[in-house]
Backbone as numpy.savetxt, mean C-alpha at the origin, in Angstrom:
# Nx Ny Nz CAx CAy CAz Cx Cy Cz
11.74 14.11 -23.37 10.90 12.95 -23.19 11.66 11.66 -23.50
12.40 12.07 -24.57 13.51 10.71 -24.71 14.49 10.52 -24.04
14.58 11.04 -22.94 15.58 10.65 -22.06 15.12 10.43 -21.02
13.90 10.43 -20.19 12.99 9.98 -19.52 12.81 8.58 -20.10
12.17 8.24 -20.97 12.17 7.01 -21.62 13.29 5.77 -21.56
14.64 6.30 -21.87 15.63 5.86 -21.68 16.11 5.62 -20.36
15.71 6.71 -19.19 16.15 6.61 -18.25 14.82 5.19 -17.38
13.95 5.24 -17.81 13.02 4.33 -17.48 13.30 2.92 -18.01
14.01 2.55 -18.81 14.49 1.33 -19.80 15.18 0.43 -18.58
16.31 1.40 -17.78 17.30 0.61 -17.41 16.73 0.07 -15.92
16.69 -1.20 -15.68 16.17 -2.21 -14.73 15.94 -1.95 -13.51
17.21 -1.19 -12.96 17.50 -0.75 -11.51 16.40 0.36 -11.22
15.83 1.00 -11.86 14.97 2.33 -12.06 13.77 1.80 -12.11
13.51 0.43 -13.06 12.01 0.33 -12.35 11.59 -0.66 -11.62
13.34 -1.08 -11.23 12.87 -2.11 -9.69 13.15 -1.18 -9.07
13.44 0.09 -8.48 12.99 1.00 -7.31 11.60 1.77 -7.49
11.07 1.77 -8.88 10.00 2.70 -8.93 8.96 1.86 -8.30
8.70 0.62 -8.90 7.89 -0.89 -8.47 8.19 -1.16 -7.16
9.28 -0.95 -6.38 9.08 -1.16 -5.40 8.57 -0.02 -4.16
8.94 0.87 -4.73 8.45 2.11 -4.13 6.59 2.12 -4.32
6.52 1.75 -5.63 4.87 1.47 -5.41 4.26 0.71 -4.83
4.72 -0.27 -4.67 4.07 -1.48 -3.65 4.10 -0.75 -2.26
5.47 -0.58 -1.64 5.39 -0.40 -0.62 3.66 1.07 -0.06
3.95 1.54 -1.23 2.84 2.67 -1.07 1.02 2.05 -1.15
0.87 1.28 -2.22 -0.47 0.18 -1.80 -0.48 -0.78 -0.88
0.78 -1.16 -0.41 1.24 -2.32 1.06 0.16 -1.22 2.04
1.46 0.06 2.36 0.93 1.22 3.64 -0.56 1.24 3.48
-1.33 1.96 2.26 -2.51 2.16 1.69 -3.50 1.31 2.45
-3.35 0.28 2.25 -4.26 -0.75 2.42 -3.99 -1.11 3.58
-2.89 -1.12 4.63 -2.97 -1.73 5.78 -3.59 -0.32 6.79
-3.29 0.73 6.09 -4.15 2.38 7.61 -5.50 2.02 6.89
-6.01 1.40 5.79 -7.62 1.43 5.77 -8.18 0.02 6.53
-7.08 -1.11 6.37 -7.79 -2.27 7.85 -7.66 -1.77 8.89
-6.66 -0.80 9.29 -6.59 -0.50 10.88 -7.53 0.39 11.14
-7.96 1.39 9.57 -9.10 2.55 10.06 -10.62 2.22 9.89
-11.03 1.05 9.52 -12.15 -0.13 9.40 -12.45 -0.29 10.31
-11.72 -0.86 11.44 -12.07 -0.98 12.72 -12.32 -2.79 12.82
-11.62 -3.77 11.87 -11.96 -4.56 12.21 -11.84 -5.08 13.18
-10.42 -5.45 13.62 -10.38 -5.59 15.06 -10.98 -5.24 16.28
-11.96 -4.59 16.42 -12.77 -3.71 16.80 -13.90 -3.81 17.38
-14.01 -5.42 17.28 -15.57 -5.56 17.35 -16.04 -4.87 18.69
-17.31 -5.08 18.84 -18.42 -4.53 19.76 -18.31 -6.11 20.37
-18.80 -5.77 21.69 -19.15 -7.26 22.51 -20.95 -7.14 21.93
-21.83 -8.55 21.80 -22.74 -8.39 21.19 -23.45 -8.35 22.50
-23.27 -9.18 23.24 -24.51 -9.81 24.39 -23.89 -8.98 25.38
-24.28 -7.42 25.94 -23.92 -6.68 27.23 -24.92 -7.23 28.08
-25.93 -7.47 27.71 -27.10 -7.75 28.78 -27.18 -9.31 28.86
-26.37 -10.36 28.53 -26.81 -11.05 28.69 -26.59 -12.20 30.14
């Protein structure tokens, strides 16, 4: 566990871990706007 710890200390390790996480809530969040359907709308007035 103390070398996990240590290995987590040094900078380069948790600017790839941090960035590896973002990129994973970036993806996350952009397949749930595309699977929302906002873009998507319905035309309102077919009959009009």
């Amino acid at each position: 566990m103390a070398k996990i710890k240590l290995w987590l200390a040094q900078p380069w390790v948790t600017f790839i871990l941090r960035t590896a996480f973002y990129f994973v809530v970036f993806f996350l969040l952009l397949y749930l706007y595309s699977y929302s359907g906002v873009n998507q709308s319905k035309f309102i007035y077919n009959e009009f």
